[in-house]
PDB file of N, CA, C and O in Angstrom:
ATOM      1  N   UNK A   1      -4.666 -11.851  -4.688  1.00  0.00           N
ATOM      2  CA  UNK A   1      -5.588 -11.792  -3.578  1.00  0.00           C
ATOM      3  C   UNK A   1      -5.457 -10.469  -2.834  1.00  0.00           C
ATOM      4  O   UNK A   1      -6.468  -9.791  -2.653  1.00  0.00           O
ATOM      5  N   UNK A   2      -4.052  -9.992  -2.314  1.00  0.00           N
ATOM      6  CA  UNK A   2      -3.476  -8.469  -1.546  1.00  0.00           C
ATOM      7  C   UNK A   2      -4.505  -7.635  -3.127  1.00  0.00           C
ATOM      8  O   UNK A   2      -5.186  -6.704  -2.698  1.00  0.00           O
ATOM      9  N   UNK A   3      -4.613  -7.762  -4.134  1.00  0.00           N
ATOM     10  CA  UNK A   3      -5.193  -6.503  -4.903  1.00  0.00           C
ATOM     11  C   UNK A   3      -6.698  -6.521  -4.855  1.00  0.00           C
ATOM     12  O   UNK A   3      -7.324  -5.466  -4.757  1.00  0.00           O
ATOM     13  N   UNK A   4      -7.510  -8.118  -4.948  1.00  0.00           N
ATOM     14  CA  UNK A   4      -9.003  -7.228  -4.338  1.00  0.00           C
ATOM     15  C   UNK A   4      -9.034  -7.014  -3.066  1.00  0.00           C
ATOM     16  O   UNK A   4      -9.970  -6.274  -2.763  1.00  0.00           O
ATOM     17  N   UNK A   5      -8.228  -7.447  -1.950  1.00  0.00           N
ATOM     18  CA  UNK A   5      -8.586  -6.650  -0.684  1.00  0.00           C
ATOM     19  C   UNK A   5      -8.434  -5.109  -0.733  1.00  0.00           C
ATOM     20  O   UNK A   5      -9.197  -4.390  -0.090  1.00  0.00           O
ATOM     21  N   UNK A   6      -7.409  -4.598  -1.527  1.00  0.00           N
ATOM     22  CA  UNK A   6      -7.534  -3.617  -1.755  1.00  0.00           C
ATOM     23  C   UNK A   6      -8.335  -2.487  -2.857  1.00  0.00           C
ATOM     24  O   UNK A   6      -8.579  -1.315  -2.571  1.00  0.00           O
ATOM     25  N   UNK A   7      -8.620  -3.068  -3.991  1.00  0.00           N
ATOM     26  CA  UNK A   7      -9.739  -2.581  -4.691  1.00  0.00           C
ATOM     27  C   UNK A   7     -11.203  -2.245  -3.869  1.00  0.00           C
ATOM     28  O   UNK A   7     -11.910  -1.242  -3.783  1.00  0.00           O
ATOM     29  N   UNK A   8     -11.290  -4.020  -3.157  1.00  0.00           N
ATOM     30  CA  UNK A   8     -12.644  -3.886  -2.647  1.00  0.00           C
ATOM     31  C   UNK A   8     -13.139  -2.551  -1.542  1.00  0.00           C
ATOM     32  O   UNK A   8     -14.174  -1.888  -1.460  1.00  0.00           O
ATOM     33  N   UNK A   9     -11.783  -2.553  -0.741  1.00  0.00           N
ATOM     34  CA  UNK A   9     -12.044  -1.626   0.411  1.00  0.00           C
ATOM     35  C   UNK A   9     -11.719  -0.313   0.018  1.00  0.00           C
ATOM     36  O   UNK A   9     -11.965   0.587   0.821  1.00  0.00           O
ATOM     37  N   UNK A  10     -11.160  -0.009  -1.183  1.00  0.00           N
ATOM     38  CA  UNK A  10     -11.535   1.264  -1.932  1.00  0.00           C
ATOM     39  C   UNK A  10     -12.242   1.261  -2.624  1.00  0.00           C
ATOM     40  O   UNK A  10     -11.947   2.214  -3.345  1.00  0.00           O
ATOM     41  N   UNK A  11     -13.481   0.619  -3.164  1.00  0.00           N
ATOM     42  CA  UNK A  11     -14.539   0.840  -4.011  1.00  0.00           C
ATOM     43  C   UNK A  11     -15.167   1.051  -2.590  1.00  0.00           C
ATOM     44  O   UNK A  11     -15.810   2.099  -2.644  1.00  0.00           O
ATOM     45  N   UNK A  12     -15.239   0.560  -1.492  1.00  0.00           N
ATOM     46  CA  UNK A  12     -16.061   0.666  -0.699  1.00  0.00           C
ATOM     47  C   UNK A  12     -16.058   1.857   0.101  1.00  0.00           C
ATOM     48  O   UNK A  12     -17.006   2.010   0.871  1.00  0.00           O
ATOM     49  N   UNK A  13     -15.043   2.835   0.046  1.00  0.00           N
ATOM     50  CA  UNK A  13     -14.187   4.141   0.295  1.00  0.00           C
ATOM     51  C   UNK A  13     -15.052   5.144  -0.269  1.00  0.00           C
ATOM     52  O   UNK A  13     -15.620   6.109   0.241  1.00  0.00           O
ATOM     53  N   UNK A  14     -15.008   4.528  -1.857  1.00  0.00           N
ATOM     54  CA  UNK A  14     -15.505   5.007  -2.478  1.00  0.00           C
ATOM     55  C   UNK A  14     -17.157   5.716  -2.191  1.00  0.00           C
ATOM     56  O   UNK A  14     -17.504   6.890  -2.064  1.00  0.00           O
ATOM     57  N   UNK A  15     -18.003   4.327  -2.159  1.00  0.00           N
ATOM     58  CA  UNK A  15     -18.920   3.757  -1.917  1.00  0.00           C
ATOM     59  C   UNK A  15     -19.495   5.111  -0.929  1.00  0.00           C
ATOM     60  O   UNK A  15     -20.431   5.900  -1.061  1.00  0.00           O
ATOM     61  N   UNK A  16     -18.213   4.891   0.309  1.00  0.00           N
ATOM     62  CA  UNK A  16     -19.055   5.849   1.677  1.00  0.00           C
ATOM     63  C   UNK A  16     -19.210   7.040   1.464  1.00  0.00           C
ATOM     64  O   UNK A  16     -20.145   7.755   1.826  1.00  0.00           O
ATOM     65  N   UNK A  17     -17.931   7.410   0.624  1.00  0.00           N
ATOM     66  CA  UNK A  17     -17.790   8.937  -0.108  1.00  0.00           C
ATOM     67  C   UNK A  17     -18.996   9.476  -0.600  1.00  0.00           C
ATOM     68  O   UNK A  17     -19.543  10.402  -0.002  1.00  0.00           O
ATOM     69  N   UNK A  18     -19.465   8.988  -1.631  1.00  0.00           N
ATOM     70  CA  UNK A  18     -20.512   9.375  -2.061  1.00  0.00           C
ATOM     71  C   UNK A  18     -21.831   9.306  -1.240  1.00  0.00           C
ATOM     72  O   UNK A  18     -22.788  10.065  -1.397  1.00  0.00           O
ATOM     73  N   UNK A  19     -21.752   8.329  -0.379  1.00  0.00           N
ATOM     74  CA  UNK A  19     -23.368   8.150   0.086  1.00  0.00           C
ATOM     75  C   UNK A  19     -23.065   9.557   1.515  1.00  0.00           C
ATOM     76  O   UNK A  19     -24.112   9.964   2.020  1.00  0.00           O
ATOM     77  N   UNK A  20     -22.229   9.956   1.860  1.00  0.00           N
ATOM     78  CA  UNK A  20     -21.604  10.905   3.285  1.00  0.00           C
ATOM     79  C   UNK A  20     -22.147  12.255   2.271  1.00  0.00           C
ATOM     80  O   UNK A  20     -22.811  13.072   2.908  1.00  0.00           O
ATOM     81  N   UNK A  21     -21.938  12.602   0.713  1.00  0.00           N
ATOM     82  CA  UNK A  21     -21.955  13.871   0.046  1.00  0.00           C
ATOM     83  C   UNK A  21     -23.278  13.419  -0.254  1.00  0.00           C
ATOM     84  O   UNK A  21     -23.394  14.366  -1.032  1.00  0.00           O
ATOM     85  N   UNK A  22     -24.318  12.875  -0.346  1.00  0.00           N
ATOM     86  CA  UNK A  22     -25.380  12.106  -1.003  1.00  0.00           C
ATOM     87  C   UNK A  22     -26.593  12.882   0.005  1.00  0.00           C
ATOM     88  O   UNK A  22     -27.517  13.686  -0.113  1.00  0.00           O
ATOM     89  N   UNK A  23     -25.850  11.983   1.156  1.00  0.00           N
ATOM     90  CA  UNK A  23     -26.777  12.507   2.245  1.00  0.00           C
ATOM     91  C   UNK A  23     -26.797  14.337   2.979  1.00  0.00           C
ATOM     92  O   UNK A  23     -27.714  14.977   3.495  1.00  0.00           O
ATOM     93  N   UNK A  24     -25.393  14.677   2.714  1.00  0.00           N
ATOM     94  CA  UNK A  24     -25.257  16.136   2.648  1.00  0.00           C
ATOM     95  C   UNK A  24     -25.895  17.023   1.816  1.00  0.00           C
ATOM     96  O   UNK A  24     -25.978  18.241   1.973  1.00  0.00           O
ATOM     97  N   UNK A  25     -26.438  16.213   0.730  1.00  0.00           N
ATOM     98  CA  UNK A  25     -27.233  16.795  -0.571  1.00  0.00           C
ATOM     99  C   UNK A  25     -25.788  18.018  -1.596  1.00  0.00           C
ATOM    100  O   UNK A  25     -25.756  19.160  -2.055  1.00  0.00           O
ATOM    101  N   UNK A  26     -25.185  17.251  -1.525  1.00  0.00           N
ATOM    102  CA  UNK A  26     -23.993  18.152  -2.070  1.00  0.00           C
ATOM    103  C   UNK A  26     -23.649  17.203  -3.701  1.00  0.00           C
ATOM    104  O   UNK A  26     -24.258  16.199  -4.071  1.00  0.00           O
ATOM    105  N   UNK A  27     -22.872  17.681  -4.203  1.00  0.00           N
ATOM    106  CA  UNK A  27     -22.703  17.170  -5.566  1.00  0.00           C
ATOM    107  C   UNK A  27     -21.606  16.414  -5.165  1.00  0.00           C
ATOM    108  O   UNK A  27     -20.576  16.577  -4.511  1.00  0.00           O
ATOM    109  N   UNK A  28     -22.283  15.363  -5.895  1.00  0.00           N
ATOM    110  CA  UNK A  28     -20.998  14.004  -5.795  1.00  0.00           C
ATOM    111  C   UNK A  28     -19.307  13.907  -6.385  1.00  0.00           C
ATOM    112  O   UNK A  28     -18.281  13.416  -5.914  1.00  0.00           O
ATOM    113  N   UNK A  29     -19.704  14.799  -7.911  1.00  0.00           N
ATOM    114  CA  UNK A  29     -18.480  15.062  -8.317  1.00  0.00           C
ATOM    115  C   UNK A  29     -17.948  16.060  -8.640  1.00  0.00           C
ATOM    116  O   UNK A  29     -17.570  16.400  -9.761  1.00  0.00           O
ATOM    117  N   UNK A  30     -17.842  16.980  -6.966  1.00  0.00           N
ATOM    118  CA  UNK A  30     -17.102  18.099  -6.907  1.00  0.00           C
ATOM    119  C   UNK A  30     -16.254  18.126  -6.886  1.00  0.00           C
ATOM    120  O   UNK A  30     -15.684  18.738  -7.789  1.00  0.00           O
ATOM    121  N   UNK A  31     -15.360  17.385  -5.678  1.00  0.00           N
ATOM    122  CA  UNK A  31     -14.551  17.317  -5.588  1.00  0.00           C
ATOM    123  C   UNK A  31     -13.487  16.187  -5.433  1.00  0.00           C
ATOM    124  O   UNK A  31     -13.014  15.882  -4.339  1.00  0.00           O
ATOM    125  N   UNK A  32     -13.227  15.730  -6.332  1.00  0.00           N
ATOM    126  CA  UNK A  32     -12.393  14.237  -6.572  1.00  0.00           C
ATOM    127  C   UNK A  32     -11.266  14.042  -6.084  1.00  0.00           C
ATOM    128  O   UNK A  32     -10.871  12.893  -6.285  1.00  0.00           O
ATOM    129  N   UNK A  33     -10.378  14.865  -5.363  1.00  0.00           N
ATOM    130  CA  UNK A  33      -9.809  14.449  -4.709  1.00  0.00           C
ATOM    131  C   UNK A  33     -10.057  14.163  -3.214  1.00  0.00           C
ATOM    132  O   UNK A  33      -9.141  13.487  -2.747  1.00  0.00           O
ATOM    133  N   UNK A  34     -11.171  14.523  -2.182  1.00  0.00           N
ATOM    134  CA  UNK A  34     -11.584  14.147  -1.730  1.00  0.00           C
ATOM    135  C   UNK A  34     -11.946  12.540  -1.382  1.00  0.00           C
ATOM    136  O   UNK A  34     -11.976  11.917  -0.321  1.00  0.00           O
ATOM    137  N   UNK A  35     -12.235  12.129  -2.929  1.00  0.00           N
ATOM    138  CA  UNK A  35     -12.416  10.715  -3.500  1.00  0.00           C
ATOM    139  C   UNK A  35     -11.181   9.706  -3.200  1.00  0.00           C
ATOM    140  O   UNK A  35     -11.138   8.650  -2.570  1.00  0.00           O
ATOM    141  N   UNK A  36     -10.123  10.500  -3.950  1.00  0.00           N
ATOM    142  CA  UNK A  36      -9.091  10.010  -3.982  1.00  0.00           C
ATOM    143  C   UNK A  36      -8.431   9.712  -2.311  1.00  0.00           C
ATOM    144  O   UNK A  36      -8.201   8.591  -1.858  1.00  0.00           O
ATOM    145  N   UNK A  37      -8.250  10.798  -1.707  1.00  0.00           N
ATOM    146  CA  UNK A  37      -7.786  10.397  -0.124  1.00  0.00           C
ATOM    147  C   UNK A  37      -8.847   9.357   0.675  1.00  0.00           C
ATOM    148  O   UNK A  37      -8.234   8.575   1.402  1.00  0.00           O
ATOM    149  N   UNK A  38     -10.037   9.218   0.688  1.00  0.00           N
ATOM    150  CA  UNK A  38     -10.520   7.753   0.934  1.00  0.00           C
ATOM    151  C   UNK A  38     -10.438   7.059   0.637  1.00  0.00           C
ATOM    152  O   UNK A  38     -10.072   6.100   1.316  1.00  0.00           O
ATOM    153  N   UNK A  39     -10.670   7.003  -0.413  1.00  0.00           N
ATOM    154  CA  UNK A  39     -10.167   5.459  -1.530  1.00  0.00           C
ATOM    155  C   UNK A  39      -8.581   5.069  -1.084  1.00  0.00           C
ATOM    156  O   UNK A  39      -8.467   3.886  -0.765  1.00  0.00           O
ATOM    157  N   UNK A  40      -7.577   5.717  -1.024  1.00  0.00           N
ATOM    158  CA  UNK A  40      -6.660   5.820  -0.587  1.00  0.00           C
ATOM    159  C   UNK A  40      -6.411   5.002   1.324  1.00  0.00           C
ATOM    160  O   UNK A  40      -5.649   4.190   1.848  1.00  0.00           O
ATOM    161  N   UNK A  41      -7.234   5.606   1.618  1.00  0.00           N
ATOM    162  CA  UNK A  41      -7.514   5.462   3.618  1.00  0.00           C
ATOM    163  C   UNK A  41      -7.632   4.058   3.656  1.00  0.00           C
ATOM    164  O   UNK A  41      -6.858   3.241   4.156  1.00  0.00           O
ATOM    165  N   UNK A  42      -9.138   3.806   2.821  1.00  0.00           N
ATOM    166  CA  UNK A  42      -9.704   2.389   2.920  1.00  0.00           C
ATOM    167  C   UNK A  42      -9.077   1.321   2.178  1.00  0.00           C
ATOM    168  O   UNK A  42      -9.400   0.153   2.395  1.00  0.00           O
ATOM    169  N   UNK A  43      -7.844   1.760   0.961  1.00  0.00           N
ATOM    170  CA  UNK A  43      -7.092   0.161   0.782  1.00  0.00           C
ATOM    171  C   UNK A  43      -6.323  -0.087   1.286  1.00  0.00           C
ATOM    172  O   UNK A  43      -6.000  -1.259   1.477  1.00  0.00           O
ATOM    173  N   UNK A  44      -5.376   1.422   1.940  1.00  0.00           N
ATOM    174  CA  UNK A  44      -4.671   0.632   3.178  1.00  0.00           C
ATOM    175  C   UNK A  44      -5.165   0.137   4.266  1.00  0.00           C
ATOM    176  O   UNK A  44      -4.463  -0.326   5.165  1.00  0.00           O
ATOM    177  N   UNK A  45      -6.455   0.187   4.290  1.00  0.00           N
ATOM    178  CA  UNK A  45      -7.382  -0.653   5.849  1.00  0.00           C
ATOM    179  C   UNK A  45      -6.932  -1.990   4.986  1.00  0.00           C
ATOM    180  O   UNK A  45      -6.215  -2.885   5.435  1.00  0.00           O
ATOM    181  N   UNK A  46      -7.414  -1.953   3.853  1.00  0.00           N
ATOM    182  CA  UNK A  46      -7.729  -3.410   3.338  1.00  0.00           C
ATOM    183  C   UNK A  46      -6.588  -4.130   3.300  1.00  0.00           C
ATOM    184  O   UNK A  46      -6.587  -5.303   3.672  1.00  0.00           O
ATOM    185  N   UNK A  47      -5.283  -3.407   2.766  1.00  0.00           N
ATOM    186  CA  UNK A  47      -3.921  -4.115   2.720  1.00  0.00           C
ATOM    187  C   UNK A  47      -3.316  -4.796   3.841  1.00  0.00           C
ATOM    188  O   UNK A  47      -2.538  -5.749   3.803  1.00  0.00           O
ATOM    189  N   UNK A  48      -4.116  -3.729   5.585  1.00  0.00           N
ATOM    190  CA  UNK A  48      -3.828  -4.057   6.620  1.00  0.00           C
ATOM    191  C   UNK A  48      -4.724  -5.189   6.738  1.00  0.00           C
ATOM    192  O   UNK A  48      -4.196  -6.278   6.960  1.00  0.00           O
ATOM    193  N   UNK A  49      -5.814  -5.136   6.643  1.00  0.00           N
ATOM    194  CA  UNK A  49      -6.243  -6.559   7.171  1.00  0.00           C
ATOM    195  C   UNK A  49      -6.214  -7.732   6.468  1.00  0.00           C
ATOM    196  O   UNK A  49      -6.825  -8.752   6.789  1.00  0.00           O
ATOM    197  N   UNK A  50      -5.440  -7.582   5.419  1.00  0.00           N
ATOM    198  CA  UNK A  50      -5.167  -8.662   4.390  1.00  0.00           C
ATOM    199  C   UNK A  50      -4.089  -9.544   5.091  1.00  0.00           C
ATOM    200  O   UNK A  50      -4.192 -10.767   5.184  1.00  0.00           O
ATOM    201  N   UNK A  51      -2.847  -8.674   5.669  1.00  0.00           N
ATOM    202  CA  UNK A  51      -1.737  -9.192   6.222  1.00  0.00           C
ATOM    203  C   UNK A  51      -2.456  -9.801   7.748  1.00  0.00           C
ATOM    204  O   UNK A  51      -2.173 -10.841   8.342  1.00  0.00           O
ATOM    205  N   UNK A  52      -3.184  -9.040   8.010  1.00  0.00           N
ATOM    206  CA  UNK A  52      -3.486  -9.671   9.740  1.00  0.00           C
ATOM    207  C   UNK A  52      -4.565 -10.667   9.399  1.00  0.00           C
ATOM    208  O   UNK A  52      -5.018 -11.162  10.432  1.00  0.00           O
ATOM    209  N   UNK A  53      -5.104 -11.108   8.356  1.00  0.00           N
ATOM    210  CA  UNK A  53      -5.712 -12.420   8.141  1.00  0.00           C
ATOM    211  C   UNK A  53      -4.686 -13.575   8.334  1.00  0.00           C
ATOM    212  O   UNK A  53      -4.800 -14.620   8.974  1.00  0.00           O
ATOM    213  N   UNK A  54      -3.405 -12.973   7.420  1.00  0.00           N
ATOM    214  CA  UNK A  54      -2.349 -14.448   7.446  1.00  0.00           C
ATOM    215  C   UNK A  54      -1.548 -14.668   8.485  1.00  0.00           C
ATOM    216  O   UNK A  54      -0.858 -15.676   8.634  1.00  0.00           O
ATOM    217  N   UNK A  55      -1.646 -13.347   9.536  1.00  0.00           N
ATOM    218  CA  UNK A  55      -0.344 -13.149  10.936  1.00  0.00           C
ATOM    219  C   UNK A  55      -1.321 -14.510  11.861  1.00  0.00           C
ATOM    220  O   UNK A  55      -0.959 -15.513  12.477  1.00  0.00           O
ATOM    221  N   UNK A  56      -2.739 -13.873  11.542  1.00  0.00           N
ATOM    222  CA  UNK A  56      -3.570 -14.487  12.422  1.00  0.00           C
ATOM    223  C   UNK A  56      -3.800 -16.288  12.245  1.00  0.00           C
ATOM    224  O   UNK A  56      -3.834 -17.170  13.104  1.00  0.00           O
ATOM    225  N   UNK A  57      -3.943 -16.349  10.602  1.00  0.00           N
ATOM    226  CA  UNK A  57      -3.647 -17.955  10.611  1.00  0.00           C
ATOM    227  C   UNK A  57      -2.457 -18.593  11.085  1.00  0.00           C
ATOM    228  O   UNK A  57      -2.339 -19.691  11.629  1.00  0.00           O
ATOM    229  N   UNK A  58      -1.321 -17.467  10.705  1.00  0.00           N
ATOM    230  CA  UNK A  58      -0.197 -18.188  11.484  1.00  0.00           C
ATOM    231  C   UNK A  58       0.060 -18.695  12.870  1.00  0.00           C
ATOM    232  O   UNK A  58       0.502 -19.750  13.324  1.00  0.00           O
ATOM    233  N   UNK A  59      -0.405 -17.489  13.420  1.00  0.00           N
ATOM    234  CA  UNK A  59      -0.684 -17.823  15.056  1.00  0.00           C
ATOM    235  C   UNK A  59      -1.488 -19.091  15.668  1.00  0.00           C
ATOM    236  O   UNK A  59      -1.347 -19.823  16.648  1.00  0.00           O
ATOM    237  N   UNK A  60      -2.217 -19.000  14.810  1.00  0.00           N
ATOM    238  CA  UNK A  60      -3.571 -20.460  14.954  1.00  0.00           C
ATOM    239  C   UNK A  60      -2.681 -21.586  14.882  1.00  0.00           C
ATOM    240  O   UNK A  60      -2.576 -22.458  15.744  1.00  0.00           O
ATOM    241  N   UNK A  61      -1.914 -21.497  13.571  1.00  0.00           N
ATOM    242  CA  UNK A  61      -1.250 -23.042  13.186  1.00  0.00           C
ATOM    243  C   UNK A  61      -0.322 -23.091  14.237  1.00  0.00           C
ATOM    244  O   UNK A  61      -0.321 -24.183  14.807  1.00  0.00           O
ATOM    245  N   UNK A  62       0.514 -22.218  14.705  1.00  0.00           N
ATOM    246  CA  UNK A  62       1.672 -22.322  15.922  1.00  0.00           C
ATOM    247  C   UNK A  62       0.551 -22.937  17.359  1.00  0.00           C
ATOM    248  O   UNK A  62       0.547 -24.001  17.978  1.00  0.00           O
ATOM    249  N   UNK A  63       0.033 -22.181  17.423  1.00  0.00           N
ATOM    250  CA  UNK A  63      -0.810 -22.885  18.588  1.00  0.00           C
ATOM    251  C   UNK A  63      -1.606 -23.874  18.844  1.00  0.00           C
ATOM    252  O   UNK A  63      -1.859 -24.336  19.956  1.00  0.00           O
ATOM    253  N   UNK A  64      -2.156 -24.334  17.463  1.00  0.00           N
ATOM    254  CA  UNK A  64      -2.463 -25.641  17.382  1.00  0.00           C
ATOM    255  C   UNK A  64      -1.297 -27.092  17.399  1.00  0.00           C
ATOM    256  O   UNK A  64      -1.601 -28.285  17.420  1.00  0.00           O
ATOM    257  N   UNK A  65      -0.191 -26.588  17.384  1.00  0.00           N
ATOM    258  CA  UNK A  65       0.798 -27.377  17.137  1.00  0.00           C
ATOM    259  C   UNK A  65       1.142 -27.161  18.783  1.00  0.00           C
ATOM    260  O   UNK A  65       1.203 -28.158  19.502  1.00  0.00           O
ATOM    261  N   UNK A  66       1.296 -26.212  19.175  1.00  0.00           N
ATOM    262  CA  UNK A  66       1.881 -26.470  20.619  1.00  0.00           C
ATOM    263  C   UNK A  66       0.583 -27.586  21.306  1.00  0.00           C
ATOM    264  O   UNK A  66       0.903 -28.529  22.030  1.00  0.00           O
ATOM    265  N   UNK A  67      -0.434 -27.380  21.052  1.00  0.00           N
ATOM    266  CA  UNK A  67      -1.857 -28.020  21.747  1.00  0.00           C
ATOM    267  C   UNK A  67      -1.602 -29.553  21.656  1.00  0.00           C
ATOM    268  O   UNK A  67      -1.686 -30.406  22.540  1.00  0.00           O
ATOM    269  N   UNK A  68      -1.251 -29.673  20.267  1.00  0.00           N
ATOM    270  CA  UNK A  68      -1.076 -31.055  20.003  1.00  0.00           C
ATOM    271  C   UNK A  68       0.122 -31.895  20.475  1.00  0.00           C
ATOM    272  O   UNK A  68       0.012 -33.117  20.563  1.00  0.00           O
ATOM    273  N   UNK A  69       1.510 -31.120  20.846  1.00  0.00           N
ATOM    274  CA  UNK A  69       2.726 -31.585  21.513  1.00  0.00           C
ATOM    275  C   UNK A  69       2.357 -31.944  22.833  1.00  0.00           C
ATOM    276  O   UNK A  69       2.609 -33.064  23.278  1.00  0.00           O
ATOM    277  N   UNK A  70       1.602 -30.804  23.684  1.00  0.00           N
ATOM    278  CA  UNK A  70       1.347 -30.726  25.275  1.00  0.00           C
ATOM    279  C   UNK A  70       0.537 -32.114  25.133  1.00  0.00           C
ATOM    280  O   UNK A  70       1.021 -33.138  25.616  1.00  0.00           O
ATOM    281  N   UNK A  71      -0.680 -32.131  24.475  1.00  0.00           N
ATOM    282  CA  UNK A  71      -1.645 -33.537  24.649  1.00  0.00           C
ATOM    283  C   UNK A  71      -0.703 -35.371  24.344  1.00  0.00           C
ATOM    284  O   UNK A  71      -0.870 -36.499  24.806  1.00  0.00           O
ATOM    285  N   UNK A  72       0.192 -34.787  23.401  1.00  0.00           N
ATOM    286  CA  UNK A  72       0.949 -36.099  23.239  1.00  0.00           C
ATOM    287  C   UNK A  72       1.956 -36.392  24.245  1.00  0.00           C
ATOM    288  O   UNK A  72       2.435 -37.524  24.300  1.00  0.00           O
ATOM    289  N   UNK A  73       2.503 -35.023  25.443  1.00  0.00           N
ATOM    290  CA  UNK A  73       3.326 -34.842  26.119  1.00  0.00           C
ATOM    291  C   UNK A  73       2.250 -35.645  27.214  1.00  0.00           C
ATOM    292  O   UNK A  73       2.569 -36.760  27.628  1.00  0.00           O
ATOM    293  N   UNK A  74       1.058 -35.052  27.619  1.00  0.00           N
ATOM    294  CA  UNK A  74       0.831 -35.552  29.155  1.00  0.00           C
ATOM    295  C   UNK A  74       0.202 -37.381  28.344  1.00  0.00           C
ATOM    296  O   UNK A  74       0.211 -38.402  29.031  1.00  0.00           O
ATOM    297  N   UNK A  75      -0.123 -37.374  27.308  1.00  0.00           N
ATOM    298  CA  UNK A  75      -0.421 -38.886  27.367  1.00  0.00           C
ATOM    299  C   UNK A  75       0.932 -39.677  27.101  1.00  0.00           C
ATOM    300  O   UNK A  75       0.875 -40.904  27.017  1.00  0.00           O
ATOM    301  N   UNK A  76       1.857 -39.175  26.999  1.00  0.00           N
ATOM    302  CA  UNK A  76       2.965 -39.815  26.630  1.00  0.00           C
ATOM    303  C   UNK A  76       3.594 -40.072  28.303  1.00  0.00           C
ATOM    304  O   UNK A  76       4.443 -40.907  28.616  1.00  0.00           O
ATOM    305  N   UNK A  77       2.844 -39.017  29.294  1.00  0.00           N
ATOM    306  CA  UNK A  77       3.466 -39.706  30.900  1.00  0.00           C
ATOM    307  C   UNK A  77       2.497 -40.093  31.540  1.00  0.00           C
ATOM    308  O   UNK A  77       2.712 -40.309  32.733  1.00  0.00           O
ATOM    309  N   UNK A  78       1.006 -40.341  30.984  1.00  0.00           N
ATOM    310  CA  UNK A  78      -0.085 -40.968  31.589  1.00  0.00           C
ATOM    311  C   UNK A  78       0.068 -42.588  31.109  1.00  0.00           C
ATOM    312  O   UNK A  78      -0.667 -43.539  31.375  1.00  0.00           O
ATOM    313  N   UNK A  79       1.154 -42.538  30.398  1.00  0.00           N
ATOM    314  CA  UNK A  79       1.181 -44.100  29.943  1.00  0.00           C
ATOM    315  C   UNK A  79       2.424 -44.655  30.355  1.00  0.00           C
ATOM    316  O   UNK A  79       2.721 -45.828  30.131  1.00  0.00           O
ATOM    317  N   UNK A  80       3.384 -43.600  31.134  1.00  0.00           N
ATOM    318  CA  UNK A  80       4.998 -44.232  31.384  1.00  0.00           C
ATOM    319  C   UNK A  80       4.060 -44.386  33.109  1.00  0.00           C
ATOM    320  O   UNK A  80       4.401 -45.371  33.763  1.00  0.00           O
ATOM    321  N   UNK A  81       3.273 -43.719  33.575  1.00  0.00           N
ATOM    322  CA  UNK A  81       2.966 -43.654  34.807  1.00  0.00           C
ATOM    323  C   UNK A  81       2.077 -45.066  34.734  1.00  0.00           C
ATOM    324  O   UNK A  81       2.122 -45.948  35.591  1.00  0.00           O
ATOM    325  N   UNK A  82       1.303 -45.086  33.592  1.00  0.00           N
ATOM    326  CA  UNK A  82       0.753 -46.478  33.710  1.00  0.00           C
ATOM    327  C   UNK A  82       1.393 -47.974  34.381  1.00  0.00           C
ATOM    328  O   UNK A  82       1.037 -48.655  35.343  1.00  0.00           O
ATOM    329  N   UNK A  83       2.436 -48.105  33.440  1.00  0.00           N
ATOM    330  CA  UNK A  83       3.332 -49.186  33.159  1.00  0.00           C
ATOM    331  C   UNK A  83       4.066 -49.027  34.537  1.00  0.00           C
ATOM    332  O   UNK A  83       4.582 -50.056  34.972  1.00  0.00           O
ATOM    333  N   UNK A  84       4.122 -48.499  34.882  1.00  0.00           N
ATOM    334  CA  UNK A  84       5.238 -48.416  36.352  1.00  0.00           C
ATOM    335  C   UNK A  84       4.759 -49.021  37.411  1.00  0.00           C
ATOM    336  O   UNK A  84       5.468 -49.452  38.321  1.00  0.00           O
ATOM    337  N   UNK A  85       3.155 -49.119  37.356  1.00  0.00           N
ATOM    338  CA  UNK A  85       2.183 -49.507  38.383  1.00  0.00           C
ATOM    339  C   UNK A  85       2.068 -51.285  38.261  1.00  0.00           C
ATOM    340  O   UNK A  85       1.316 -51.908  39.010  1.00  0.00           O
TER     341      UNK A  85
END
């Protein structure tokens, strides 16, 4: 899965490369290393947001779990407060 996030966002590197020299009216395959340092830029975007997809589910599941303790916490003293009455 970490390798098409990163393929994708360097084909897509790719992608801008050419359409940025396209629209410059310049030749597309002048200069390839050019190619190479975007393609390069954009899979480490992709590698980065590959990891902050899963930091971010993690965070979700931790906080959904605290959500669900607090709600069992106040009904767990909306019902000792019950019984007392």
């Amino acid at each position: 899965m970490v390798v098409g996030s990163v393929l994708g966002y360097a084909g897509l590197g790719f992608l801008t490369r050419c359409y940025a020299l396209g629209l410059q009216k310049r030749n597309i395959f002048d200069n390839l290393g050019g190619h190479a340092m975007v393609m390069t830029a954009f899979g480490g975007l992709g590698y980065y947001f590959h990891g902050l997809e899963g930091r971010q589910e993690e965070l979700i599941a931790k906080k959904k779990e605290q959500i669900l303790q607090n709600r069992q916490r106040i009904s767990d003293a909306a019902a000792a407060a019950s019984s007392q009455e």
